[in-house]
N, C-alpha and C positions, 0 to 999 in steps of 0.2 A: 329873581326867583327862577328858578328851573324843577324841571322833571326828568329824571335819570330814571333810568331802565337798566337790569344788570343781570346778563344770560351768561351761565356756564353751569359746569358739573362739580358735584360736591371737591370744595378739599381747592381748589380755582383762585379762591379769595374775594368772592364777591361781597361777600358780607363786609369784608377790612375795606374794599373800595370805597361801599355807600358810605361806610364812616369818614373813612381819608376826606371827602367830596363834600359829606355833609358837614365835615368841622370847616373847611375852607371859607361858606356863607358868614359866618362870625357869628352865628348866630343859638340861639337855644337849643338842644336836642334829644329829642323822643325817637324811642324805639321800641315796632313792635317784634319780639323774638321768638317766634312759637318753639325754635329748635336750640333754644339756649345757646347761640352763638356769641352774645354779649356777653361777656365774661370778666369783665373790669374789676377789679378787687375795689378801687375806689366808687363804681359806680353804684347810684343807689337805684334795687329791684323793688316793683313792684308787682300786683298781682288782682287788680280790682278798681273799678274807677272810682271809689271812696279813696281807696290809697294813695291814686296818680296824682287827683285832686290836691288832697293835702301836700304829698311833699310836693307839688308844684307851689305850693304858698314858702316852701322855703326858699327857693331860686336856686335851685341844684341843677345842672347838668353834666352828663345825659344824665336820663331817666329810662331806665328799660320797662318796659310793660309784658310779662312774660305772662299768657296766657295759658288756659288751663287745658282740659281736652275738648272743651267746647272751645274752637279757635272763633268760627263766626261769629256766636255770641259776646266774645272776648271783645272780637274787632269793632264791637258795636258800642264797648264802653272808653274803646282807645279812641276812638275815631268821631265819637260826641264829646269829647275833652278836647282832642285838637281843634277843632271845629272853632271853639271860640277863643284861639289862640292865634297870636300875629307875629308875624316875624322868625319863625321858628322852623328847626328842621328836620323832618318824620321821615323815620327811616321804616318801611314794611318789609320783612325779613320773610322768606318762603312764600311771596304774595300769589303764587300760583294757586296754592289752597284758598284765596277768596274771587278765582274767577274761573273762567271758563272760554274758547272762544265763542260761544254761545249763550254763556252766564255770567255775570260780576256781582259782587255784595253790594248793596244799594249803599252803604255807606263807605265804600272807598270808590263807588261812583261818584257822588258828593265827593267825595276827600278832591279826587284829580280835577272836577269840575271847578269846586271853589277854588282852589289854591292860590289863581292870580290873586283873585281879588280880597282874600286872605293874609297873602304873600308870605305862603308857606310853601315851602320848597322840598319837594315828596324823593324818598330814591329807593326804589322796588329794584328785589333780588328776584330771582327764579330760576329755572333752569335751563328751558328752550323758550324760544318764542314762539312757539306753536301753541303753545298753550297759555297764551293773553288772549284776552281780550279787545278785539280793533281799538273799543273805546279807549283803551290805556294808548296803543301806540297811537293814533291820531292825535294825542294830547300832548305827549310827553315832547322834549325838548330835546334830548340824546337816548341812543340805544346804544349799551358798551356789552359789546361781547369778547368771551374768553372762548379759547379750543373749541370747537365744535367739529366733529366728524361725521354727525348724522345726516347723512341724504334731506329724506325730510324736513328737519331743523336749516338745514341750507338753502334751501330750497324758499322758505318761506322768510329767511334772513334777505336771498337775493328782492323776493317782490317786494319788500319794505325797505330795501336799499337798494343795491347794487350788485351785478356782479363780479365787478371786480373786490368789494367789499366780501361776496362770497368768497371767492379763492385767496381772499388774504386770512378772512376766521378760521377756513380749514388748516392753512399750514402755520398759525400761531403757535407758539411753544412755552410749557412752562407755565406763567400768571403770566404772561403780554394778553394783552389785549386792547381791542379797536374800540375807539369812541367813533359814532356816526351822526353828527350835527341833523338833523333835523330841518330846521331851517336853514341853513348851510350846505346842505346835500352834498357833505363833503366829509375826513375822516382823515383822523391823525389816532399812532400806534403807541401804545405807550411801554416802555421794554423797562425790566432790571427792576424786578421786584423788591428788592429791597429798598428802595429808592421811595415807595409809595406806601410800604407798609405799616396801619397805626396799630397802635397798642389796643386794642380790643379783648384783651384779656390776658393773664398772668404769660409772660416768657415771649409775649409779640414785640416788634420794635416800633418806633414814633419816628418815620423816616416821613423825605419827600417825596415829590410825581416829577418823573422823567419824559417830556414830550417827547416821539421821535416823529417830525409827518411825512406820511409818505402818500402818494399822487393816487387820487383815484381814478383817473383817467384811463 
């Protein structure tokens, strides 16, 4: 099971990674989309946890959960449905709308808390990482960021990592982007987008992930 983290600016690809990442576990998958990023022609949407409930009795994945303009409340009927599910892999799309670095939604506190012992495997998009939650980054497993040229935004990338991880997010190009182990305290680059790109909806491709590692020393 893992916990992925995934910082960049609209248009990046963050959304296509969690998926690339989350199909990889072999496992079931739920998505919550507040910004209609899931776009599958194949996949089946839902919009209410009566709904997620049933078509979950069919064994279809994925399963997008598009909430409505109430997102928090939304996230309280996605996230008491995964809860009693095992083996599965929730993907939360825009998760910066349910935290704060001084606030988090009581139920995807619960969500990162249980997870191990759930053995659900969580992968949150956002934009900077200034605006989590500690509780997210002390739990999580990886943090993958894309381009960042914000001061700020780097600044709080170096104290939860490094800085030489700093001076390498700033000068990425394109969708490369740094995976930063966690338990590893270490960091490999991954280049050539097309290579990791999934079909997430109409006109995407179904490619692989291209490692490059490079020294964080």
């Amino acid at each position: 099971m893992e916990i992925l983290n995934f910082f960049g600016r609209m248009q990046k690809g963050k959304s296509t990674a969690a998926y690339h990442f989350a199909k990889r576990q072999n496992s079931g998958i739920v998505i919550f989309d507040p910004r209609s990023q899931y776009r599958h022609p194949d996949w089946r949407v839902v919009h209410s946890k009566t709904e997620f409930e049933l078509v979950l009795e069919q064994d279809l994945s994925p399963i997008v959960f598009r909430p409505g303009l109430s997102v928090e409340e939304d996230f309280e009927d996605f996230a008491e449905v995964v809860w009693d599910m095992h083996m599965v892999s929730a993907i939360i799309d825009e998760a910066e709308r349910l935290q704060s670095p001084q606030w988090i939604h009581e139920h995807l506190d619960q969500l990162v808390r249980s997870s191990e012992s759930q053995e659900i495997s969580l992968y949150l998009t956002q934009h900077q990482l200034v605006d989590v939650n500690g509780i997210i980054v002390s739990l999580c497993s990886d943090l993958i960021f894309f381009e960042e040229k914000n001061v700020l935004a780097l600044e709080r990338i170096e104290r939860y990592t490094s800085a030489a991880v700093r001076e390498r997010v700033s000068t990425l190009e394109g969708r490369d982007f740094l995976r930063w182990s966690v338990p590893g305290q270490d960091f490999v680059v991954v280049q050539d987008s097309d290579s990791w790109y999934e079909s997430i909806g109409e006109g995407s491709g179904d490619r692989r992930t291209k490692l490059v590692e490079e020294s964080n020393a």
